[in-house]
C-alpha positions in Angstrom: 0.0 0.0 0.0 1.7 3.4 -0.8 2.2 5.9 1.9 -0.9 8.4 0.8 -3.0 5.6 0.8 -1.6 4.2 4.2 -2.0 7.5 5.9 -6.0 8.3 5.0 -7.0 4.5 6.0 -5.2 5.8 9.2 -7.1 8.8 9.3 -10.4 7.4 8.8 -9.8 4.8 11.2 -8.3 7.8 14.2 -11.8 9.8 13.1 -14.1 6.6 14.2 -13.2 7.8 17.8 -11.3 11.9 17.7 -13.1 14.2 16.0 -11.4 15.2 12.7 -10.5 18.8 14.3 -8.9 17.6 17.6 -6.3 15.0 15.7 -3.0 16.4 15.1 -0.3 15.1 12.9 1.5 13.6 15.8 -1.3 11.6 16.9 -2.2 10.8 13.2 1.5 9.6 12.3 1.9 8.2 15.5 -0.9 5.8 14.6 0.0 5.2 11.5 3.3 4.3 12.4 5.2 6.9 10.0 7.7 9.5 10.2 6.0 13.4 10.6 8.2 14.4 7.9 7.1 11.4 5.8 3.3 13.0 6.5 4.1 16.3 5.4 6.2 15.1 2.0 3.3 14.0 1.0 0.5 16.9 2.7 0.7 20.3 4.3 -1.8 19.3 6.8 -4.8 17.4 7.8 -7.8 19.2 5.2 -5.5 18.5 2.6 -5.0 14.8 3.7 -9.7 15.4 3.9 -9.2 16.7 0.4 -7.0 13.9 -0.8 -9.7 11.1 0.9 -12.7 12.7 -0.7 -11.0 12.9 -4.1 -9.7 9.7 -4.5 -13.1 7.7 -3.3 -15.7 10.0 -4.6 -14.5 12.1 -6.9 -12.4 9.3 -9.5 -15.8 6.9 -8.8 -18.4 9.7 -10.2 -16.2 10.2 -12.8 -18.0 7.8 -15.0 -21.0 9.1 -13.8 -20.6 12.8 -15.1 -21.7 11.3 -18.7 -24.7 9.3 -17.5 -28.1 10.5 -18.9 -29.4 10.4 -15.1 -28.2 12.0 -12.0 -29.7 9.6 -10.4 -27.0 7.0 -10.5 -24.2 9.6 -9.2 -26.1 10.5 -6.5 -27.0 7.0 -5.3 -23.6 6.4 -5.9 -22.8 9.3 -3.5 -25.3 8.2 -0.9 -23.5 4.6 -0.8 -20.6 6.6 -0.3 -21.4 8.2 2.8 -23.3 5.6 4.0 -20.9 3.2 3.9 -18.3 5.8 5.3 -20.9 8.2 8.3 -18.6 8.2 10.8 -15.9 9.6 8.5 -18.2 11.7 6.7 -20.0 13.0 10.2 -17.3 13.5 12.0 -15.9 16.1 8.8 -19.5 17.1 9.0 -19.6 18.1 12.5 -16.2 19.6 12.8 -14.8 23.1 12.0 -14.3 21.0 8.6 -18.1 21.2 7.5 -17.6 23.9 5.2 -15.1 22.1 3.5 -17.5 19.3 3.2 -20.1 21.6 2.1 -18.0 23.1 -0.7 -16.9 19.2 -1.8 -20.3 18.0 -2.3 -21.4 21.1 -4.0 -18.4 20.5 -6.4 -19.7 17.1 -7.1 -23.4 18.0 -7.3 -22.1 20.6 -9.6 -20.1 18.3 -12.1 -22.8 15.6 -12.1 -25.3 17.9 -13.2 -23.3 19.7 -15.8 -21.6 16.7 -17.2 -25.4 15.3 -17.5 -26.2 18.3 -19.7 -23.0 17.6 -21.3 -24.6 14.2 -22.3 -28.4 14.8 -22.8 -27.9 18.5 -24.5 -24.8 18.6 -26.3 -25.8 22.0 -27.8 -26.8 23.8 -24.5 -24.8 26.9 -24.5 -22.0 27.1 -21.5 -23.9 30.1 -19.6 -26.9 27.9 -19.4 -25.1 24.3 -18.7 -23.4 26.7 -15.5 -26.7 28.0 -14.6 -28.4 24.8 -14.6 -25.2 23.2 -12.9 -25.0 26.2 -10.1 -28.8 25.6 -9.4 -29.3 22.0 -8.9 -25.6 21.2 -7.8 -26.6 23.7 -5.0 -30.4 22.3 -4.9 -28.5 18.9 -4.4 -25.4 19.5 -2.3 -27.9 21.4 0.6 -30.4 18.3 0.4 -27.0 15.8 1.6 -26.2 18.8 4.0 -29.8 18.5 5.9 -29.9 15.0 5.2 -25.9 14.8 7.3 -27.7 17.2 9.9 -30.7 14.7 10.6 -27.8 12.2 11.1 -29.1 10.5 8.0 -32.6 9.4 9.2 -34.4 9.1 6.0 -33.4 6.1 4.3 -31.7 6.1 0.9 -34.3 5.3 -0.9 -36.6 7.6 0.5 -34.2 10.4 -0.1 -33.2 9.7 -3.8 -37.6 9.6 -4.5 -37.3 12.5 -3.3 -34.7 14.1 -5.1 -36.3 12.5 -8.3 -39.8 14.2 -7.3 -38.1 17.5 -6.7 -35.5 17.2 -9.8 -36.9 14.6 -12.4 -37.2 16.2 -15.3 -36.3 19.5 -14.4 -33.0 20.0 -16.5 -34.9 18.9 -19.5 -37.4 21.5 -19.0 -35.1 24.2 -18.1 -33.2 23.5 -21.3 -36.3 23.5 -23.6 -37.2 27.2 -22.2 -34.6 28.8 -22.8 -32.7 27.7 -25.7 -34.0 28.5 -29.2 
């Protein structure tokens, strides 16, 4: 296992117990066994050791899912995600790290939505494809904030018929109003 790798397994397994803002690089190299300088060759501090964890198990998996002709998939992809991973994704949550959180999913929401335009309206104009990307990548991302804030207590399914009762459609629609 290579040393980035080794050190976010390590930091995912300190954050089932430490909140993510009380772990310091001691503790977190300590743990994993590793040399602090060997931690910082490879990160200049814990959020970018987040940023690196987020990126690497969301953002190279919804990669496929940016040209999908439904959103659907990415975000139930998404929802496994942090399902599979609450403490982790709480603990960010509910630290002084929430905003980055918050920004993270919105950049996901964000590229989900516009690569879908991408694929389902190859002529939208790039103004509009933002818009629509802006609007329901923020529509999405505050939906997975208040469904982290409940502590996840409406089920997956329940929260993706949602979604699709709120969103279904909705891209399509905006598209056909507004371009000639």
């Amino acid at each position: 296992m290579d040393t980035k790798k080794h050190l976010a397994n390590t930091l995912k397994e300190v954050m089932q117990t430490v909140p993510v803002d009380k772990i310091t690089i001691n503790q977190l190299t300590s743990a994993g066994n590793v040399a602090r300088n060997t931690f910082y060759y490879h990160f200049d501090d814990i959020n970018s050791l987040l940023e690196y964890i987020y990126g690497v198990e969301i953002v190279q998996q919804l990669a496929s899912y940016k040209r999908v002709k439904n959103w659907q998939d990415g975000l139930k992809l998404l929802l496994d995600y942090i399902d599979d991973n609450q403490k982790f994704c709480l603990n960010t949550f509910k630290s002084v790290n929430r905003n980055f959180l918050e920004k993270f999913l919105y950049r996901v929401a964000f590229d989900m939505v516009t690569g879908v335009v991408d694929d389902t309206h190859p002529n939208c104009p790039n103004k509009l494809r933002d818009e629509i990307g802006n609007f329901y990548g923020l529509a999405l991302s505050s939906q997975l904030i208040q469904w982290l804030t409940t502590n996840m207590e409406e089920s997956k399914p329940e929260f993706c018929e949602r979604m699709n009762r709120m969103l279904g459609g909705s891209i399509d629609n905006v598209f056909e109003h507004n371009v000639d």
